[in-house]
Every structure is written in C-alpha cells, then in structure tokens.
C-alpha positions as a Python dict, from the first residue, in 0.01 Angstrom:
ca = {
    (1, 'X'): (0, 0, 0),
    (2, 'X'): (317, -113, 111),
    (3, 'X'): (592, 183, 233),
    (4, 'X'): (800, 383, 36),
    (5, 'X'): (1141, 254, 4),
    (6, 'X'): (1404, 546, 152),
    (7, 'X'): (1596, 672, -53),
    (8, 'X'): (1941, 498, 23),
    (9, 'X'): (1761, 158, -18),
    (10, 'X'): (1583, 274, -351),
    (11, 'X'): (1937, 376, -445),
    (12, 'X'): (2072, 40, -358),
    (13, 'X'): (1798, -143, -524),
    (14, 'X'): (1910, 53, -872),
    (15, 'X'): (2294, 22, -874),
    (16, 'X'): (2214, -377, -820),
    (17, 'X'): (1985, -368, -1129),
    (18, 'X'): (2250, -191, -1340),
    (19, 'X'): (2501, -458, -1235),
    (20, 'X'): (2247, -749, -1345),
    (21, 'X'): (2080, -987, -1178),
    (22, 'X'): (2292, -1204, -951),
    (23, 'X'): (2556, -1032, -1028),
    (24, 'X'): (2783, -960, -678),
    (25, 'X'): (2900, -596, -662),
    (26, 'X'): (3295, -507, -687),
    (27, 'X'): (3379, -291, -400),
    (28, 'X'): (3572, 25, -435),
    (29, 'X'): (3900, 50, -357),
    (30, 'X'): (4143, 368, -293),
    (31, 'X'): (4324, 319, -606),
    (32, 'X'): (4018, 306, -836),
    (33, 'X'): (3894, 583, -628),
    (34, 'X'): (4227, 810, -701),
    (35, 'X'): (4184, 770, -1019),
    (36, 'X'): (3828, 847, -1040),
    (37, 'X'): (3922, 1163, -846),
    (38, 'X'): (4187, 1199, -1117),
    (39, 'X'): (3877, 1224, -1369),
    (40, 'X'): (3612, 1350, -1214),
    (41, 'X'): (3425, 1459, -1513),
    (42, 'X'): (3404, 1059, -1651),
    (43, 'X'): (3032, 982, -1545),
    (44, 'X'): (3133, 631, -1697),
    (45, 'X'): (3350, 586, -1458),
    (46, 'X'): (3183, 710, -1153),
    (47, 'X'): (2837, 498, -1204),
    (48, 'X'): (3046, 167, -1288),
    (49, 'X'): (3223, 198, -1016),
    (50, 'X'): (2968, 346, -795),
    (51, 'X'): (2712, 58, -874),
    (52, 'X'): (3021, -216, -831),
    (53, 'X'): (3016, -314, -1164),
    (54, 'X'): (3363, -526, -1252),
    (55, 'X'): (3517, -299, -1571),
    (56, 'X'): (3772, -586, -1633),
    (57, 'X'): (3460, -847, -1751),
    (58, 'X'): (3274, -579, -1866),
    (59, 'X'): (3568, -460, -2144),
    (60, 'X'): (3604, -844, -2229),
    (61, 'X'): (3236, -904, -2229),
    (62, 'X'): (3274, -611, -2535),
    (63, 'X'): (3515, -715, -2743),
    (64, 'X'): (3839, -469, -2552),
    (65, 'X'): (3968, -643, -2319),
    (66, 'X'): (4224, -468, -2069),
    (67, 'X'): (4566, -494, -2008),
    (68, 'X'): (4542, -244, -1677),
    (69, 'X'): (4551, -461, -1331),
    (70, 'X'): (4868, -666, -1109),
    (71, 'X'): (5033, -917, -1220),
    (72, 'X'): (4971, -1269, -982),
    (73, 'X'): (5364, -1299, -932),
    (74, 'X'): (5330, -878, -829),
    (75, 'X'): (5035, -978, -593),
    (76, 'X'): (5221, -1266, -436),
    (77, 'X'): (5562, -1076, -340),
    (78, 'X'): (5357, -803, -225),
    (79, 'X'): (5127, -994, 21),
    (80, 'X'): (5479, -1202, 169),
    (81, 'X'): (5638, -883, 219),
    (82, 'X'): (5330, -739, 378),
    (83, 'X'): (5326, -1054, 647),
    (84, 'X'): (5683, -979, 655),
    (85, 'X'): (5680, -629, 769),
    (86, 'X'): (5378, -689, 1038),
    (87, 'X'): (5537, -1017, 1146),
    (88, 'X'): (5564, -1002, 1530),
    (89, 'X'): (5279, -827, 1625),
    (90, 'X'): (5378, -585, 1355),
    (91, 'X'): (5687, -496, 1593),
    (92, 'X'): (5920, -399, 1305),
    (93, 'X'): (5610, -150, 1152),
    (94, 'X'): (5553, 9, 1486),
    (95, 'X'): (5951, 30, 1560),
    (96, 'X'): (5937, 222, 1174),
    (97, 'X'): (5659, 423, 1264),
    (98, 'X'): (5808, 543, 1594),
    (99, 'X'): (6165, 610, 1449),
    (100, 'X'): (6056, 804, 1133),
    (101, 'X'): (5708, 999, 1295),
    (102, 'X'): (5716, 986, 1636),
    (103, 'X'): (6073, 984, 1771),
    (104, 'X'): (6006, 1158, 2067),
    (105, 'X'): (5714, 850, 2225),
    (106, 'X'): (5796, 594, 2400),
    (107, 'X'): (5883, 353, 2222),
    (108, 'X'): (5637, 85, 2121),
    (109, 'X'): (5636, -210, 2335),
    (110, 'X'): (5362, -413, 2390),
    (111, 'X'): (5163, -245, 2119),
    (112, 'X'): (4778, -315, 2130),
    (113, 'X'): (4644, -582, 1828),
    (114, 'X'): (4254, -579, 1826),
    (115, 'X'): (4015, -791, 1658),
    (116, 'X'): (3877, -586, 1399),
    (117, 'X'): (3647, -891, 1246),
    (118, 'X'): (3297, -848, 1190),
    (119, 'X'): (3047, -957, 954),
    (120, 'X'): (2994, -744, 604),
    (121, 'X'): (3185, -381, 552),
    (122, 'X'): (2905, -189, 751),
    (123, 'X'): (3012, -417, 1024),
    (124, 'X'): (3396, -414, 924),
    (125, 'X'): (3380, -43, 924),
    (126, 'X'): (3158, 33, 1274),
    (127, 'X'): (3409, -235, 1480),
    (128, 'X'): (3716, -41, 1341),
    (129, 'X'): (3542, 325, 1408),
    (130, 'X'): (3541, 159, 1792),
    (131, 'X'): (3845, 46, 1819),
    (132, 'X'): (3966, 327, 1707),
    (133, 'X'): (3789, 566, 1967),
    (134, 'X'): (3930, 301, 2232),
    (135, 'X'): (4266, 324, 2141),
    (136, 'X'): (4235, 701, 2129),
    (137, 'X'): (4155, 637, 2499),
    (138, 'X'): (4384, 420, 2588),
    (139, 'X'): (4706, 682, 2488),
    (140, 'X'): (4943, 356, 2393),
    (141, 'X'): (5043, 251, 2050),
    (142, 'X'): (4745, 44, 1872),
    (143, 'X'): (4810, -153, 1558),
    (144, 'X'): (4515, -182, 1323),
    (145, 'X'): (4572, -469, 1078),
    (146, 'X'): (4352, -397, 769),
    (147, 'X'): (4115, -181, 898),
    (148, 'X'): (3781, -46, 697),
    (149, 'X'): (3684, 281, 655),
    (150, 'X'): (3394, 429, 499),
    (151, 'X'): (3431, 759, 283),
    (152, 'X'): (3153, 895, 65),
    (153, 'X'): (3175, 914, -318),
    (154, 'X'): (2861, 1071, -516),
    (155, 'X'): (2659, 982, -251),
    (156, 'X'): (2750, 644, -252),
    (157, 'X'): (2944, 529, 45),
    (158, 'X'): (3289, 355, -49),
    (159, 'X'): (3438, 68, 164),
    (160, 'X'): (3835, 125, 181),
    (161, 'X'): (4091, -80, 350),
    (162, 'X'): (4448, 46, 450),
    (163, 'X'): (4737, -129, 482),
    (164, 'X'): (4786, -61, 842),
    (165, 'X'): (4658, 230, 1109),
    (166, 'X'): (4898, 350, 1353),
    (167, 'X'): (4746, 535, 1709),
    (168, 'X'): (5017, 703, 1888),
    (169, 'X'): (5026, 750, 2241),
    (170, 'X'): (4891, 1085, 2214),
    (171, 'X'): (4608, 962, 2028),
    (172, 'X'): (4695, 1092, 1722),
    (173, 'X'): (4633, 850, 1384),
    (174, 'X'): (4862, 793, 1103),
    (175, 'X'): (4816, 564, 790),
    (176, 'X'): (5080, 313, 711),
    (177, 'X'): (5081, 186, 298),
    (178, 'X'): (5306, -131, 191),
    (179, 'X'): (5471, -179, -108),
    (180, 'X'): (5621, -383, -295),
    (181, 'X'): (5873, -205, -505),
    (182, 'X'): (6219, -138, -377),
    (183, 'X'): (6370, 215, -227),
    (184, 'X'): (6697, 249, -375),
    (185, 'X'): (6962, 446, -164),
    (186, 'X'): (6689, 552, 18),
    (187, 'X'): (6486, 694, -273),
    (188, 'X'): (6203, 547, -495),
    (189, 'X'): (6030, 532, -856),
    (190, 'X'): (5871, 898, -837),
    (191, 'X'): (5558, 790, -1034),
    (192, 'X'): (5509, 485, -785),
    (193, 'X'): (5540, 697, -448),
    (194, 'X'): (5254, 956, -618),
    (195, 'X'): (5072, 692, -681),
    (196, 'X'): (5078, 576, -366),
    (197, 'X'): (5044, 899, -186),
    (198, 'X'): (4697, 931, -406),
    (199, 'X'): (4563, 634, -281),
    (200, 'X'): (4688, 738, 134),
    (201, 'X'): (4518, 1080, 59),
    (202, 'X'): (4226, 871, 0),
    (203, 'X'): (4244, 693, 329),
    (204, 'X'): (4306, 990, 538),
    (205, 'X'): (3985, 1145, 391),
    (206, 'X'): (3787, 868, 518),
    (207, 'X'): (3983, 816, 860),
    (208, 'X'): (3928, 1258, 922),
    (209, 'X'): (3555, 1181, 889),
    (210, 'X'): (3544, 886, 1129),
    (211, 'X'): (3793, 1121, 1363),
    (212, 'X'): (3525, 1453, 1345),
    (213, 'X'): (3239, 1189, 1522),
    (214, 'X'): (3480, 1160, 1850),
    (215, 'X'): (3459, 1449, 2103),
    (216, 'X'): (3746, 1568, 2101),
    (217, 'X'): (3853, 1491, 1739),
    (218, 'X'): (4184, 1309, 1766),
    (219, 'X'): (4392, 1396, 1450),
    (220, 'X'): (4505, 1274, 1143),
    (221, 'X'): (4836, 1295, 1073),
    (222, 'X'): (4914, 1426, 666),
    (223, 'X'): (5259, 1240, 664),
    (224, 'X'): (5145, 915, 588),
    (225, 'X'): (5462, 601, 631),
    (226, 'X'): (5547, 458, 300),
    (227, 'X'): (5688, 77, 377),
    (228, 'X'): (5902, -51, 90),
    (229, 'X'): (6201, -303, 31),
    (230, 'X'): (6533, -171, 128),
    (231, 'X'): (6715, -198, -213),
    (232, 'X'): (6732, -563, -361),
    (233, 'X'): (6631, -717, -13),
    (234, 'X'): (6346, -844, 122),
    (235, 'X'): (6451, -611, 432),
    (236, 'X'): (6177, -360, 555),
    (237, 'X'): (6269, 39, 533),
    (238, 'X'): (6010, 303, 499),
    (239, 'X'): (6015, 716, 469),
    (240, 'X'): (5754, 973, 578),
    (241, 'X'): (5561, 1115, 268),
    (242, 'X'): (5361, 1430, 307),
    (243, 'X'): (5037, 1408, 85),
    (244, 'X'): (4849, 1742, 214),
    (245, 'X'): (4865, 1841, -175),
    (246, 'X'): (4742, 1533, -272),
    (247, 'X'): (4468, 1537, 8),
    (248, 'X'): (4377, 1876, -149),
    (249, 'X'): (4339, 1793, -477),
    (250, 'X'): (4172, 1457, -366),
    (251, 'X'): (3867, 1643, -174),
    (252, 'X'): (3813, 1917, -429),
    (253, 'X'): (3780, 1623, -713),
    (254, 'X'): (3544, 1393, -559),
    (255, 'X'): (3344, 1689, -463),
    (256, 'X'): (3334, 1814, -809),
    (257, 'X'): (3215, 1413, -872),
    (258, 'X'): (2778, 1439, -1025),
    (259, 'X'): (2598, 1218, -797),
    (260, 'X'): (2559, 863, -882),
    (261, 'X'): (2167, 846, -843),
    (262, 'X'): (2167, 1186, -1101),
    (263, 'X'): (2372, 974, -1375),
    (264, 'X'): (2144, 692, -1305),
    (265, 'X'): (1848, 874, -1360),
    (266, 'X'): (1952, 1054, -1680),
    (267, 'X'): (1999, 666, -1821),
    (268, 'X'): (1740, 480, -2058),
    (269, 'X'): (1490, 283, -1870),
    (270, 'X'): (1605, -64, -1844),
    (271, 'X'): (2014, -60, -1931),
    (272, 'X'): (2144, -316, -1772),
    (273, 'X'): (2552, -377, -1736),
    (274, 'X'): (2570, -738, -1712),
    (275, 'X'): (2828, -916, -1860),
    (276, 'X'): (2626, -1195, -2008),
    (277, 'X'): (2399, -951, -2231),
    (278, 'X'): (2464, -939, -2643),
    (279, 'X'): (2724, -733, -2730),
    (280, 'X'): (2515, -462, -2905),
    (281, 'X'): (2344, -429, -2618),
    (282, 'X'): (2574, -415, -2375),
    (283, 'X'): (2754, -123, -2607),
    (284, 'X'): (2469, 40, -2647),
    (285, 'X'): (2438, 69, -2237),
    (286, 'X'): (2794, 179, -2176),
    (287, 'X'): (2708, 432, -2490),
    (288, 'X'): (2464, 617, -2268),
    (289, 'X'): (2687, 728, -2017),
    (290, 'X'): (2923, 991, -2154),
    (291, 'X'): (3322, 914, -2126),
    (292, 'X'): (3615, 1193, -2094),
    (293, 'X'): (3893, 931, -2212),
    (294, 'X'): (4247, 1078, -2190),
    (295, 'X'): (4555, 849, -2252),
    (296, 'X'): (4635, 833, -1898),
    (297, 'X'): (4333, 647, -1872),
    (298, 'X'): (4492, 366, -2017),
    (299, 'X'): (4731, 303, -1634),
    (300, 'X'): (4425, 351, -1411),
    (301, 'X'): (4087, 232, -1611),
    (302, 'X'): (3992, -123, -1721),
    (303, 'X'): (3741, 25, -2055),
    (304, 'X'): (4074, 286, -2111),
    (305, 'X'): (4090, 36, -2470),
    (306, 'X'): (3726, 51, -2521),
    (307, 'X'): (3723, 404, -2474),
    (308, 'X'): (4042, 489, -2672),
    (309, 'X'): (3884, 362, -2961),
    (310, 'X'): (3556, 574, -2946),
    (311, 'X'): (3736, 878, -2877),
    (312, 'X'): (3917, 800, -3215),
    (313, 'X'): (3604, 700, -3427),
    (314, 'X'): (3507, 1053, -3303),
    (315, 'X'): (3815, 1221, -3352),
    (316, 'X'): (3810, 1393, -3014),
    (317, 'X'): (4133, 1603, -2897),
    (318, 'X'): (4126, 1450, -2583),
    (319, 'X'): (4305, 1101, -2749),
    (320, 'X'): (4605, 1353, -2751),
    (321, 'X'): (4609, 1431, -2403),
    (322, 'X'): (4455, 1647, -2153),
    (323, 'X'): (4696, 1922, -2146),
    (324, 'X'): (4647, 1961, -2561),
    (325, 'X'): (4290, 1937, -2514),
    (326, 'X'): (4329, 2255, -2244),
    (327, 'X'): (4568, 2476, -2497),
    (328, 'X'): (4301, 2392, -2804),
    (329, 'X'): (4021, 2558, -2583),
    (330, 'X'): (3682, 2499, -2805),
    (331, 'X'): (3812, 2292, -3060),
    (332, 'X'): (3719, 1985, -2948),
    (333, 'X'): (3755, 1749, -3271),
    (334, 'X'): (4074, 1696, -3433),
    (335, 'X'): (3878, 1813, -3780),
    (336, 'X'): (3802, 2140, -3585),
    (337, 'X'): (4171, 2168, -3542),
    (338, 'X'): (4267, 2152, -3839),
    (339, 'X'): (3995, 2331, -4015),
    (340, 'X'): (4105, 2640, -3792),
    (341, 'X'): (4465, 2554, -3857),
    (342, 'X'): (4429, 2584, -4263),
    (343, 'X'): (4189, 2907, -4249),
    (344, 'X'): (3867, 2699, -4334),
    (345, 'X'): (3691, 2768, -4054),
    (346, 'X'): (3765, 2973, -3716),
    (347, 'X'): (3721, 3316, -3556),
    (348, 'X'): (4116, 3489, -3663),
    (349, 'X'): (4078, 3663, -3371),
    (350, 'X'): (4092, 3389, -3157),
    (351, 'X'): (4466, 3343, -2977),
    (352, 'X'): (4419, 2942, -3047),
    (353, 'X'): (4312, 2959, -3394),
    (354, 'X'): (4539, 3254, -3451),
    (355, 'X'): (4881, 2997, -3302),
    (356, 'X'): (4725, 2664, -3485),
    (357, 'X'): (4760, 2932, -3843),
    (358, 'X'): (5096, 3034, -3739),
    (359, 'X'): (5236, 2657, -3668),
    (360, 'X'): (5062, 2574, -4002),
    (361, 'X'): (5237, 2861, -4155),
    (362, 'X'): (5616, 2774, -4030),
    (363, 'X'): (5524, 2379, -4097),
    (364, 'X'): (5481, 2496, -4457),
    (365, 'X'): (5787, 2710, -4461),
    (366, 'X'): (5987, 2437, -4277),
    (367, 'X'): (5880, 2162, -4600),
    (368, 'X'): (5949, 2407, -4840),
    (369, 'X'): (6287, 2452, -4713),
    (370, 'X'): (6344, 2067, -4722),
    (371, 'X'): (6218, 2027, -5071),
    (372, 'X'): (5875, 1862, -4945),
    (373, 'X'): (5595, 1876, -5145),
    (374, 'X'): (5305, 1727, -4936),
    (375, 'X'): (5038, 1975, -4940),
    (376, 'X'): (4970, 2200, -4629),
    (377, 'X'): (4619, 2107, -4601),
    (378, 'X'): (4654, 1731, -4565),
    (379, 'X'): (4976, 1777, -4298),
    (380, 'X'): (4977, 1777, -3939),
    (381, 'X'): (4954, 2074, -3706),
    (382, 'X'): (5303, 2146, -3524),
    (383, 'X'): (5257, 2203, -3188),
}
C-alpha cells in the first residue's frame, strides 16, 4: 500500500479539488485577508479564500456579478507612482523613511538592494526570510523591493507581499505601504489610511513571525510609513501611522478564524467551486457553507451581491447592519423583530423586546399626531 499522504499535502490535495480541476489557485492578499479578519465568523469567506478560489468569476459564474475590485486607470497611476517613489535605488523612500522614523541614523546612503527572486512563493518567501537575517547583520539600511512573507490563516499558510521593507541600521524592520490617493495639507481620506493601516497590520504579523526564528529577534516596528501623493502632484510625501490597535484587533480575529480543513470537512462529499459547473449546482455548493453578510461586505467581498440577496430572501437582521444586529440580541429575522415589536410574540421582560414595544408605541403616537392612518402592525420599527 502506498504511504499516507501528511496532512498538509492531504490538505492541499482538497482545497485544489474545491477549486476544480485545472483551475490555478488565487493567492491571498493582505487586503482580502483584513477583511476576512474583519469577519471572522464568514466560513464562506475563509474556505474560498483559503482554497484560492477567484470570488469575482465565481459571483459572475452565478448570476451576481460584483462591482467590488480597482479600477485599471486606479491600478495604472498607482503602479507609476510606486516606480516613482523607489526610483533611484528607492533613494527618495529611504530618505522618507529616515526623516519621518529614524531621524537620529545615519542617513541612508548607499542603501543595500538584494535580489529577492526565486522560483514559486515558498521560494519567494525563504530568499526574503534570508535576506532579511543578512541585513539584520549587516546594521546598514536594506531596501526590500516586494518582498514575500508567509503568515498563517486557519491553518492555511497565506503568501503576502508588501510594498517595501525597510532594515535600519540597528536592525530594526519597518513596513513601507504606497498609495495612490493624495495627502492633502498633510492629511488624508480617514477611511483610506484605516484601510491601509489594516492591510500593514497584516504584514507586520507575518514579518514578527519570520523575526521570532532569528536569535536575537530583531524588531518590528508598529509605526508603519504610509507613502502618498503630496496634494495634486505626482510628488512623493509620506507620514508615520501607528497600527498597534489595528495589529490587535488583526491577531485576535484571525485567531478566532475555524480552520479551513474543519469547514472542508463539514461540506457534502463532492462540492466542487468551479466556475464552469451549472448554475444550480454551483449555488447549491456555495449554499453549504454558511455566510454572515453585513452591508459592509459589499466594499471588501466579491459574493457581497450574492450574499445580500440571500440574507434578504431570509429576512436576516444582519442586511441592516452589524451594530443593529448586536442591539436586537436574539432576534435574528426581521419577522422576529417585528413580531416582538407589535406584542405577538416575545418574552416582555426582555430589555430588547421591551424598547422594540416602546418605539412601536411612540411610532403610533407620532402617526396619530400627523393624522396617519397606516396601521401599527404593518409599519416599521423606529429605531
């Protein structure tokens, strides 16, 4: 009898069935994985992405195709700036990193610019895990262009790829992101910087574990440098952006993540998540993994449309939001809700079902008062 396959490989073998045959996986990058930590309790999510299955042709394979990704024209000004900004032997990125993290070094001449090529990620990621540990040595500034990192999700091991990895003379590690949208008077969109401080949390997660195999463990700095047009220009400035909260949160998420190979098992034998399968089918194999769809889903998840539209048919809370579906406790349908609104069904004793009576009680007054007369028990619930 042949060997047993270990368990990694048997695990391998799996995802790549889910995905289809022939099918080539879709690696995992930081921003899918912050918002996977975002939602950790999606197991939709987290075996998709897990087994590198490509959500975009997946929703259009069923019939909701998504709206979520970068535009090309978005892609292209961010990838000139990008060359712009490490230009030079990235001389302009290193003289940013030095005045806004590291004042007191030297400064960075003659930075160090390895060769981090190799063949496949495991390869990508062991050259980079060297160079790292010889610029650590070396106490001078090192430059890593596009480095890979490996960081473990479910008990699947993610491939990530920074920007840019500063080592400072005193062998200390910082991650650089680029972007492509503008600081204005030395300020930026709020909602873009927390997005990008997400996906640098996610990057020093993965560069602390490659730092706690070197003896002494060089470390990693929490102040990540955020690269960005200087107002309408095309002009590199940057600021220092703490993300230890976001680091935080991060960790405790994607250890709160089920592992993949327990979703997988749990699924019917045989589902299958290629694109090229019947429609019923393929819905019927996304079916069996359970979904917690909120609306923010719809900026950070391909099937956010497909999803949106289940929660609906079901009339789940959570299509209004996480925060109402954490102040309606366990009331989980909107019938529920309004059932215990309208004193048809309920314990009265219950704080939530006793506020959802109340709002239905001052809706009522407030439509009497106007002159309404739509009946209480086909209204809305205030909130």
């Amino acid at each position: 009898m042949p060997p047993p396959r270990k368990q990694g490989t048997a695990l391998r073998q799996q995802l790549a069935e889910l995905r289809g045959p022939e099918v080539p996986p879709k690696a995992l990058d930081a921003r899918a994985l912050a918002a996977l930590a975002a939602n950790p309790g999606c197991e939709r999510r987290a075996l998709l992405d897990g087994a590198g299955v490509n959500k975009a042709v997946l929703a259009d394979a069923l019939g909701s195709p998504s709206a979520f990704g970068q535009s090309q024209f978005a892609f292209m000004r961010g990838n000139a700036f990008e060359a712009r900004v490490k230009a030079d032997g990235g001389a302009e990125l290193l003289r940013l990193v030095h005045e806004k993290l590291d004042p007191g070094a030297e400064p960075p001449a003659g930075a160090s610019v390895p060769d981090l090529a190799a063949v496949g990620p495991e390869g990508r990621a062991a050259r980079t895990a060297l160079a790292l540990r010889e610029a650590t040595d070396a106490g001078g500034w090192t430059l890593l262009d596009h480095p890979m990192v490996a960081l473990d999700v479910a008990g699947s091991p993610a491939f990530l790829e920074p920007d840019a990895v500063v080592v400072h003379p005193d062998g200390t590690w910082t991650v650089v992101e680029i972007k492509s949208f503008p600081m204005l008077d030395g300020s930026a969109d709020p909602a873009k910087v927390g997005a990008a401080a997400r996906q640098s949390a996610v990057y020093v997660l993965a560069l602390e574990e490659v730092a706690a195999r070197l003896d002494p463990a060089p470390a990693v700095h929490h102040r990540v440098l955020l690269v960005c047009p200087k107002d309408f220009t095309n002009l590199p400035t940057a600021a220092a952006v703490d993300i230890r909260k976001q680091r935080a949160v991060t960790r405790r998420q994607l250890t709160r993540l089920t592992r993949i190979e327990d979703i997988a098992a749990a699924l019917p034998e045989g589902t299958c998540f290629a694109p090229d399968l019947p429609r019923d089918e393929l819905t019927t194999a996304v079916e069996a993994l359970s979904a917690s769809y909120a609306p923010e889903c719809l900026a950070a998840c391909e099937l956010a449309f497909h999803c949106r539209a289940r929660s609906r048919e079901d009339g789940a809370v959570t299509s209004l939001g996480r925060a109402a579906r954490a102040e309606l406790g366990g009331l989980t349908t909107v019938e529920d809700v309004l059932a215990a609104a309208h004193g048809r069904a309920g314990d009265p004793d219950d704080p939530t079902v006793a506020a959802l009576r109340r709002a239905a009680e001052l809706r009522a007054e407030a439509l009497a008062a106007a002159g309404a007369s739509v009946p209480v028990t086909e209204g809305a619930v205030c909130h």
